[in-house]
N, C-alpha and C positions, 0 to 999 in steps of 0.2 A: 718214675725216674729210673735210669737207668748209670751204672758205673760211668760211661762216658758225660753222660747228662751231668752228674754230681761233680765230676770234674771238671767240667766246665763252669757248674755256678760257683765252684771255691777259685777256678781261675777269673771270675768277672770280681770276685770279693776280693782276691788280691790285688785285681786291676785299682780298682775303684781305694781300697785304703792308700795303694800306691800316693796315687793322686794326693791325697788329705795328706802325705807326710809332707810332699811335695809342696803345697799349698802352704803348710804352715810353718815349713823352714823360714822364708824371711820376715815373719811374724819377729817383732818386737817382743824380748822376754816381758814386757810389762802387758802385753797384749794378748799373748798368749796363755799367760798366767792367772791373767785379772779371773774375777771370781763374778761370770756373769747372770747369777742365779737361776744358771738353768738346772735339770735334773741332778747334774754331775759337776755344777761349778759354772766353769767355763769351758775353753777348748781343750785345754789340759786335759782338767778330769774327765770330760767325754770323750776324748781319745783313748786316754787310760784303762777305759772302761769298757771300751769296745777291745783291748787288748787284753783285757783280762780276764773277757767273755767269751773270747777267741779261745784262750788256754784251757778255762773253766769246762769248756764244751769238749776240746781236743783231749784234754784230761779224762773226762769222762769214757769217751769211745775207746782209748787205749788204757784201761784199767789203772790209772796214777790217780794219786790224792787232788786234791782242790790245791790249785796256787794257794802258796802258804801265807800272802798277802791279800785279802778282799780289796775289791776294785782299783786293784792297781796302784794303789796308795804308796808302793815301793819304788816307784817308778817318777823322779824328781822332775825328768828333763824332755822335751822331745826327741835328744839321740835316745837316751835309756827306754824309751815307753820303742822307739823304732826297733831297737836292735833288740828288745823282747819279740816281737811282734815278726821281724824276720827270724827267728827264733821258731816260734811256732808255727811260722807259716813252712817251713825247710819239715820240720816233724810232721805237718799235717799234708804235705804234697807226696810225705813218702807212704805215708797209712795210705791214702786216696790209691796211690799206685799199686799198692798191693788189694785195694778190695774188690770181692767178687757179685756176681749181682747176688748171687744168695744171701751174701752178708748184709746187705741193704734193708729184706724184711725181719733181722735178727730183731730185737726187743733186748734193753736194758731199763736194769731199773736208774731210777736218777731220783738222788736224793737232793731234794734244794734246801739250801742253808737254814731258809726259815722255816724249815720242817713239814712232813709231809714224805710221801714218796711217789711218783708217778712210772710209767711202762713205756718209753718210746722205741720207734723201731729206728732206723739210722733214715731213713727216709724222710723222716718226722725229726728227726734232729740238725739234720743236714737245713732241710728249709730253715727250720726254726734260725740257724747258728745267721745264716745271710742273713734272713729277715732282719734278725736282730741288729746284725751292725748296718744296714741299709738302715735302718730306723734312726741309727743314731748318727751316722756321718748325715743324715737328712738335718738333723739339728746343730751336727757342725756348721751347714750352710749358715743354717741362721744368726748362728756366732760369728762367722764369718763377718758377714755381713753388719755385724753389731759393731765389730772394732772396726771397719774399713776395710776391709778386704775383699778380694772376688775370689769367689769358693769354685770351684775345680767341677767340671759337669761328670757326673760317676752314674748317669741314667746308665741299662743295661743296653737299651740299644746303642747309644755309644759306643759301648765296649764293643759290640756287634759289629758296627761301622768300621771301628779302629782296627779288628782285627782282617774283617777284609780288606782292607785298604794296605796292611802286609803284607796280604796274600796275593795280593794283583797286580 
């Protein structure tokens, strides 16, 4: 992976949650809230959760504490979980901007909440952070889908597509 690589997959990540906020605005508050026993609830809390893993990670690479709230549980609304969430995505486009390829094999330590400590390099973090919310807007689908809804296509060739189709 390369600086310009890594900046591209946090621009396919922003693409793609873009979508899910999009998606879930005209979500009914009863719909949106319901509590549909999946990992994190419902939609809510799996959006919540992807935004506060977003932080939890961006916190990380720039030496700040852990959001002071676990899994986003501070976060009542779909405005408040958005306007987090462009929040950190404004601080993590500008760390992205500034990094160099060297900093990419740097190694930090990361201490996760349930203890333990492990060694990654920002390489290894970077995949990790998309993976992780690809994983979980994958399970927004399925919420989606549970209350009525049609869930928002965030495949990365999409993004792919969409972006050529700017360009030409």
């Amino acid at each position: 992976m390369t600086t310009p690589e890594a900046r591209e997959l946090f621009a396919y990540n922003a693409w793609a949650n873009r979508r899910f906020f999009t998606a879930l605005e005209p979500l009914p508050a009863e719909s949106y809230l319901r509590d549909l026993k999946s990992s994190h609830g419902g939609l809510h809390g799996t959006l919540c959760h992807i935004v506060w893993a977003e932080q939890l990670w961006l916190n990380r690479w720039l030496g700040k504490p852990n959001p002071p709230v676990p899994q986003g549980r501070d976060l009542p609304t779909l405005t408040a979980a958005r306007a987090r969430w462009e929040a950190i995505e404004t601080e993590r486009e500008a760390f992205l901007a500034g990094l160099s390829e060297r900093r990419l094999d740097e190694a930090v330590v990361v201490k996760p909440s349930a203890g333990g400590e492990h060694v990654h390099t920002f390489r290894e973090m970077f995949r990790h952070a998309v993976d992780h919310s690809s994983y979980h807007r994958g399970q927004l689908v399925t919420l989606l889908r549970q209350v009525g809804a049609t869930p928002p296509s965030t495949g990365l060739i999409v993004f792919y597509r969409e972006r050529r189709a700017r360009t030409t």
